[in-house]
Each structure stands twice: as C-alpha cells, then as structure tokens.
C-alpha positions in Angstrom: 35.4 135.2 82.0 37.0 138.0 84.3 33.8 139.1 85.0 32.9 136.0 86.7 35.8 135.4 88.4 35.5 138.4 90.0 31.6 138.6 90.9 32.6 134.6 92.6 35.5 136.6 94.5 33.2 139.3 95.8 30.7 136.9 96.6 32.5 134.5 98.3 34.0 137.3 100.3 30.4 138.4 101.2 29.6 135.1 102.3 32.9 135.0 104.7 31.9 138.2 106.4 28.6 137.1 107.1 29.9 133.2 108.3 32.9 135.6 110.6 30.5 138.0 111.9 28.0 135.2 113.0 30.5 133.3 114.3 32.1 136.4 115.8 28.5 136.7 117.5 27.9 133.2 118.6 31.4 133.2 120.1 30.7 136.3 122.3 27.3 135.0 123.3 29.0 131.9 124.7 28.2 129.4 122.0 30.9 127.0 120.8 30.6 125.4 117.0 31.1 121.8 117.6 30.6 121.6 121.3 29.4 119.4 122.8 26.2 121.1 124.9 24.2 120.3 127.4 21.0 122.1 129.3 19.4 122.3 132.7 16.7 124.3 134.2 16.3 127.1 137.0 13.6 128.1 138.7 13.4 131.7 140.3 11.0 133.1 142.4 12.0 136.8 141.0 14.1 136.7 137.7 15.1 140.4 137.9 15.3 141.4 134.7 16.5 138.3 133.1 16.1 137.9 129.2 16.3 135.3 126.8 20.4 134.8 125.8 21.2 136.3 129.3 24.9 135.0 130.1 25.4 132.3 132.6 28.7 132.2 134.8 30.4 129.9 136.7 33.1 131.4 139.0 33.2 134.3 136.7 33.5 132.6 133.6 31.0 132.7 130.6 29.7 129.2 130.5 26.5 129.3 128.4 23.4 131.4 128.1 19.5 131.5 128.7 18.2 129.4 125.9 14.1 130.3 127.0 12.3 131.8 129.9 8.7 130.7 131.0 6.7 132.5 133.9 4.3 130.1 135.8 2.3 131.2 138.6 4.6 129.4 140.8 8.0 130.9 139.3 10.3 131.7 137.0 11.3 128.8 134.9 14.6 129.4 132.8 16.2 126.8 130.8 19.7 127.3 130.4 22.3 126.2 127.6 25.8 125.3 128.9 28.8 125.2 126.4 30.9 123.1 128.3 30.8 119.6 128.0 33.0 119.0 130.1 31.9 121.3 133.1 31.6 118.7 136.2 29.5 120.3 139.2 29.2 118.3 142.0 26.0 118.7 144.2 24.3 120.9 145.6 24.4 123.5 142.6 22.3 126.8 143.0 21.4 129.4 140.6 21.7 133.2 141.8 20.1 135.6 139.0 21.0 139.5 139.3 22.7 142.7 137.8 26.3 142.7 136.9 27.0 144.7 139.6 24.9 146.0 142.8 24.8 149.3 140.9 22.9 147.7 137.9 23.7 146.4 134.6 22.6 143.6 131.9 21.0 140.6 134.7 23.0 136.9 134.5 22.5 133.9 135.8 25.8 132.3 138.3 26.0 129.1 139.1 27.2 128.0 142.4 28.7 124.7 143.4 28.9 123.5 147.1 29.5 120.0 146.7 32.7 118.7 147.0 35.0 118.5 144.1 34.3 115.5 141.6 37.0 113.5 140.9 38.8 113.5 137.5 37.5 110.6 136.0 34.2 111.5 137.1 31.4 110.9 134.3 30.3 113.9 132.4 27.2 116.1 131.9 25.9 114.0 128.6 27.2 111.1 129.5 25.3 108.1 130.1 27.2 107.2 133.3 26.2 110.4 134.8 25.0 110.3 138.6 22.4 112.6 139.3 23.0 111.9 143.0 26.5 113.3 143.0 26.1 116.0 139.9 24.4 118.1 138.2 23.4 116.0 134.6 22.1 117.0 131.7 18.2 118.2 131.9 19.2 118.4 135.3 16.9 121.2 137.6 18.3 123.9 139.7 17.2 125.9 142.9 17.3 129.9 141.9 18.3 132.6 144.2 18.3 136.6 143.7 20.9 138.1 144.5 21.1 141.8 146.0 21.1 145.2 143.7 20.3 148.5 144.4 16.5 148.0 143.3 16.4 145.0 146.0 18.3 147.2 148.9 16.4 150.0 148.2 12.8 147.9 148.8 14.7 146.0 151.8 15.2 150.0 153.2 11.4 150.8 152.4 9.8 147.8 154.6 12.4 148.3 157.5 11.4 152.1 157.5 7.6 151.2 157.0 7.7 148.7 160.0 9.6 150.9 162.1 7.0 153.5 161.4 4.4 151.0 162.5 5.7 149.7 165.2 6.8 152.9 166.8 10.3 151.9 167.5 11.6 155.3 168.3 8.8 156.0 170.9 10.1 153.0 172.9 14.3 153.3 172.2 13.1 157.5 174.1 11.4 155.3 176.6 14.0 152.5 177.1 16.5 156.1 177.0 15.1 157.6 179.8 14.5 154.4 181.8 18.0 153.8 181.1 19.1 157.4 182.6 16.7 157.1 185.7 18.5 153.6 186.7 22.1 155.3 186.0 20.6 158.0 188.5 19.5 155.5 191.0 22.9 153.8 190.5 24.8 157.3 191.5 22.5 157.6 194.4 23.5 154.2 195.8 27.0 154.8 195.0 27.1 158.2 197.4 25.3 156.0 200.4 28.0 153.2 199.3 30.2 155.6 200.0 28.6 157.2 203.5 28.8 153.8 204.6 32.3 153.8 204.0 33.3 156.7 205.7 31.4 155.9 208.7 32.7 152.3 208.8 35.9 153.7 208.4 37.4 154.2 212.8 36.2 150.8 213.2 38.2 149.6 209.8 41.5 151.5 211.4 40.9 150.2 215.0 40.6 146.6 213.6 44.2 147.5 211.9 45.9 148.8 215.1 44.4 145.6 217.0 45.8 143.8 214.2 49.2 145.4 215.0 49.4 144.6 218.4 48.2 140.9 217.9 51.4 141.1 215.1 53.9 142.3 217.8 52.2 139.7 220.2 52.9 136.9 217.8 56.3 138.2 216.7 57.0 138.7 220.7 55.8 134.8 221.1 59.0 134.3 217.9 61.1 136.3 220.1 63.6 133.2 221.8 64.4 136.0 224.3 60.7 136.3 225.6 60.4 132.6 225.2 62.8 132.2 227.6 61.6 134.2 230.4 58.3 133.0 230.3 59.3 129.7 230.7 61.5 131.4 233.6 58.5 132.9 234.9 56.1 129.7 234.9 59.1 128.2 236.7 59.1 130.6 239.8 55.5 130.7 239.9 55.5 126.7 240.0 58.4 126.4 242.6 56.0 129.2 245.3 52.8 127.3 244.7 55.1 124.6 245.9 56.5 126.2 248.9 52.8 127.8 249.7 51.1 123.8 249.3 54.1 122.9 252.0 53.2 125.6 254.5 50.0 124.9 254.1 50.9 121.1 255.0 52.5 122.0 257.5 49.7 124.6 259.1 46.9 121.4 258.3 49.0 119.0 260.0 49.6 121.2 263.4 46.1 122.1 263.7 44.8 118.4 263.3 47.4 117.2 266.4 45.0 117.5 269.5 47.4 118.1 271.9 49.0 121.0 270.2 45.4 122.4 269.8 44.7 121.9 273.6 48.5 123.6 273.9 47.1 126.7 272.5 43.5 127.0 274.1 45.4 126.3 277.3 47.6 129.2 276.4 45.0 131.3 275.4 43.0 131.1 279.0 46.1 131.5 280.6 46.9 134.9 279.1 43.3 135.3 280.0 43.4 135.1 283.3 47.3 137.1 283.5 45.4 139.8 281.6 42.3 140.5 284.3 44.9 139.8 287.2 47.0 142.8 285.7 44.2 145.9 284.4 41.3 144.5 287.3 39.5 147.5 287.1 39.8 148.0 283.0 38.5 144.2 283.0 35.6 144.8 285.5 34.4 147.9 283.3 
C-alpha cells in the first residue's frame, strides 16, 4: 500500500515537471493557454533568416510567433500567430523582418502600425464586427519589409563601390577638381584687373568728392541768412543801375529823335569846321 502511494507521488510529480516545463516553454515562445488567438499573413520579398517559431513584436513587445513559412517564386509567405486577442491595429500595418540587432542575432518579425489609433470600443481581431477597412482582422495579409543588418549594409557598400568603379566617378570629381581650380584662378585674375580698375578710377573718385564739397559749402552758403541777404542786396543795386542806364538811354533816344536839336549839332559841327580852317589855313590846305 506504501509502495503505491509513493510510485502515484513520484509519478504525478513527473507528470507536473513535464506540464511546468512545457508550459514554461510555450510561455517563453509567446503562446498563451486559453487565449484567445488569432493569425495573419506576411509576405517578404527577402525573409533574412526567418524560421518557423520566429518571435513577432509589436513596439518591442512579444506578441506571437511564426506559425509556418512558405517560399513562392513571388515571395516569402509567413503566416504568423498572434497571442493577443485583444491587440487592435489600425490600418496601414507593415511587417519589417530582420536581426535583433544591426550586428546580428536570432531574425523576428515587427509589426508596425501607421494608422491612427482605434477607438476603445473598437471591434476586435476575431470578432465578427471586425472592419477590415479600418484594421488589421483576423486572416488578415500584411506588406513585409527588411530591415537593415550588417549582411544588408555590407551588400549596399559592394554595389555603391561596384558602380563607382564602373562609372569612373573619381576620374570626373579630378576633372570637376581641376576645372574647379582653373575657374578660382580665372576668378583671382579678374579680381587683380578689378582692382587696376580701381586704382586708376581712383583721382576721378577724389575729384568727384572735392566737387562734392564745394557744391556742400555752396548749398550751406545758399542756408547762410547772411549771404541771403546780400544777394538779394546785390540783385537790388544791379536792378536800380539797369534802371538809371534805361533812363539815360531815354533820354539820349529822345534828343536824338528832336530834329531841330539834330540840325543844332550839324550846324555846330560845320561851324567849328569852318573856325578850324580859318585858324591852321596852311595845316588845312596840306
């Protein structure tokens, strides 16, 4: 009777281990008992590495894993088991398959989310009110994207060295260098006639500032109430002998039009005539 007992206690402890352990393994690998899970797909032009019970992340968090992985000639088809009933993700969802880090490591699968974030009440995955216009349901399909690692920079490097090589792109930067240093040496030349030009253009920039000068004292001269004054002195002079000269000149006109003062004067003028050859005879025979 304690025999039994005992082999049902060892048993029974062997057959906790084993149930602990596998559920100690499911839990690690992202698999809930009693959850309520859903699937989509992906599909990948390059998978990476990516295995069967690869983990899938959302925002850094372990959300399910890769339930199978088919290669078509097209791409890389990945059917993915999510954990999380309850994980809402609004449209457009992408898939982005790479290392755990860019220097390597075990390849996962992150979700990305660029909708707009889903209201509360909003239907979920399995539900039958789910709106595959809005989110991602379940049996749902996926874009996939790779993301960079060290494998992928390192190609990325090769082709970019490759087509520089074939394109001779150092050939022409030396050309475009040295095309570059004859126009800088064109531009120095110009610059040292620039500045000939200068230096020769240079009296008639100082004789243009001393004219300047003079038109200043000029116009500060023309400010001066002083000098105002006696030109306006001056103008006034010059105005009152213009007006004396007009009545000489009146005066001259209106003698020289009277007929009997002219007749005055050309009798006058024979009469001196005549005195003169009456006094010098002989000086006015000659």
């Amino acid at each position: 009777m304690r025999r039994s007992v005992r082999d049902a206690i060892v048993g029974f402890t062997v057959i906790g281990g084993i149930i602990g352990f596998a559920s100690t393994a499911l839990w690690l690998r992202g698999v809930r008992l009693g959850a309520s899970h859903w699937s989509l797909t992906a599909r990948f032009n390059d998978a990476a590495g990516l295995a069967e019970r690869s983990p899938v992340t959302y925002r850094g968090i372990l959300v399910g894993s890769v339930r199978s992985i088919a290669v078509t000639p097209e791409a890389v088809v990945a059917e993915l088991e999510i954990n999380k009933g309850d994980l809402r993700l609004p449209l457009p969802v992408t898939a982005t398959v790479g290392a755990g880090s860019l220097l390597g490591g075990d390849a996962q699968v992150a979700l990305v989310s660029g909708g707009p974030p889903l209201p509360k009440n909003a239907p979920l995955p399995r539900g039958a009110d789910c709106q595959p216009t809005l989110q991602l349901c379940d049996g749902g399909t996926v874009v996939g994207q790779e993301v960079p690692s060290l494998s992928t920079v390192t190609a990325t490097m090769q082709e970019l060295l490759a087509q520089v090589q074939d394109e001779r792109v150092i050939p022409n930067v030396a050309a475009s260098l040295e095309q570059i240093e004859a126009t800088t040496k064109e531009f120095q030349a110009l610059t040292v006639q620039l500045q000939d030009e200068l230096a020769k253009a240079a009296p008639v920039i100082r004789n243009l500032e001393e004219a300047t000068a003079h038109m200043n004292n000029i116009v500060s001269s023309l400010d001066n109430p002083q000098t105002v004054g006696e030109l306006k002195q001056t103008a006034a002079n010059a105005a009152q002998l213009t007006a004396k000269i007009n009545a000489v000149g009146g005066d001259v006109a209106q003698l020289t039009s009277d007929p009997e003062f002219m007749k005055g004067v050309r009798n006058l003028t024979i009469g001196l005539g005549e005195l003169f050859g009456e006094i010098y005879p002989a000086q006015t025979a000659e």
